[in-house]
Steps between C-alpha positions, in 0.01 A plus 500: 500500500714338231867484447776467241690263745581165330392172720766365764762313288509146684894477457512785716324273779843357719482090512495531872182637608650529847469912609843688509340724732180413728312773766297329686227693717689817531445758784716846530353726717631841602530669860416850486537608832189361692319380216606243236458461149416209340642525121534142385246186622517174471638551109601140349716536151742328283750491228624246307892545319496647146115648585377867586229572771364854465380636824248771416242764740469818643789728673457340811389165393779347711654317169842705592497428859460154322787514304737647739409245763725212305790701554421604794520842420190725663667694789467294869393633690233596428423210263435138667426183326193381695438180293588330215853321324619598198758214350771529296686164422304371773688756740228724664624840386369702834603234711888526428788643641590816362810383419401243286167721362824724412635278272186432308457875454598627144643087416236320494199747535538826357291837488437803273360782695298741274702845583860396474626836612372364844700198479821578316741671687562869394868514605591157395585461070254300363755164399635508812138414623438217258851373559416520879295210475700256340753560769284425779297248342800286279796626656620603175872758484415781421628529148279174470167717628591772297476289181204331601347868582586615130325167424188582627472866438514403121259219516238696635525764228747797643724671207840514572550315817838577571359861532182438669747315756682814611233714558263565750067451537429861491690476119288289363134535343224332732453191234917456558453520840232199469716309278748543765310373795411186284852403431525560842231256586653244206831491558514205705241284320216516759251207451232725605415867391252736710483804295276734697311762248831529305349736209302750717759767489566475101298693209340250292744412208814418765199314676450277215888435479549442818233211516612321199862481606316352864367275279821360277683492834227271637501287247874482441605372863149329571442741766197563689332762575257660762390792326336791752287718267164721447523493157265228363614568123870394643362229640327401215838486280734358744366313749375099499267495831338814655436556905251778552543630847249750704560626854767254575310187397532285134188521374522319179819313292525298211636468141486886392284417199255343669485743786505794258224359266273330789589728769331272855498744719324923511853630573671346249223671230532772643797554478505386118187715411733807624769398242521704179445294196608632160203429308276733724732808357 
């Protein structure tokens, strides 16, 4: 399988190799009444700042369970953490108060969900929402949040702001919408980005757009990213390291052009043989 993706640019590599973001033998199971599901075992991962880890596998592969676990964010019950750490600054993320997990939330980790309509509130105008972080997070006025709203609507891509402001989700296209949810999620600067299949529910071309401005954003405030995904050609384009996950374990990682061209494990060529190439149309 070849690829048009250029080699990892070294200055993209942070100084300190130290992980931003370490899981460390993850478990999540779920209760379902008598019996319980096991969706994530024993899954080790990290990211370092400025990098992006793909996630890739199946619908049910456990990689969202995965993701929503550093937030703490799969419904309890009936999720439990059986095992595992996952470290943020050192602070074990599902070992903190809520209270303090609360102010970590949307500051210094933020998400993008992949239906926004799901996470943006429908009676609520859209800068409002934006602006709503920056007052709980900074403490800005807010005249101050409103500003800094404006701000970020325009610097992910949204024409005419001040207008997009006033109005409400169910106004705006679904790539708006998206655009939206990642000001949303960038407002406040987050060191750490978990964008969870953040394309799926886009045609191809506002696809394409929304990825690159992912990308720019990334690079711009040396973010990092955990990037949730089945899309292997995404992967391929954005991402520095690749996880492949299959019923809730990792079952191979490494630099994503050495995993895509030397695949180690059946899965993971599996899973690339299934991908549509261009030259075979």
């Amino acid at each position: 399988m070849t690829h048009d993706r250029p080699a990892p640019d070294p200055s993209r590599r942070p100084a300190d190799e130290q992980p931003l973001l370490e899981i460390n033998h993850l478990g999540v199971d779920f209760a379902l009444g008598t019996s319980v599901v096991h969706a994530v075992r024993d899954v080790s991962l990290h990211v370092r700042a400025g990098e992006t880890l793909a996630v890739v596998g199946e619908s049910g592969s456990g990689k969202t369970a995965t993701a929503l676990s550093v937030l703490r964010l799969n419904p309890s019950p009936p999720c439990v953490y059986p095992s595992g750490e996952i470290l943020f600054d050192g602070h074990d993320l599902l070992r903190l108060p809520e209270k303090q997990l609360g102010r970590i939330r949307g500051r210094d980790i933020a998400m993008v969900f992949q239906d926004p309509m799901t996470c943006l509130d429908p009676l609520q105008r859209v800068g409002a929402q934006v602006a709503e972080v920056l007052r709980h997070h900074t403490g800005m006025s807010r005249a101050e949040a409103r500003e800094a709203a404006l701000a970020a609507l325009d610097e992910v891509g949204i024409p005419d702001p001040a207008l997009r402001f006033r109005q409400y989700p169910h106004e705006l296209s679904g790539g708006l919408r998206q655009r939206v949810m990642i000001a949303t999620a960038l407002v406040a600067r987050p060191r750490l980005l978990i964008a969870d299949e953040p394309t799926t529910a886009l045609d191809v071309t506002v696809q394409r757009q929304i990825l690159d401005l992912l990308v720019a954003l990334q690079h711009k405030h040396r973010m990092a990213v955990l990037l949730i995904t089945h899309d292997l050609a995404v992967v391929a384009e954005t991402a520095d390291r690749v996880a492949v996950m299959n019923r809730g374990e990792v079952v191979e990682t490494g630099d994503v052009l050495d995993v895509f061209e030397h695949p180690a494990d059946d899965y993971t060529r599996t899973l690339l043989a299934a991908t549509p190439r261009l030259e075979a149309a």
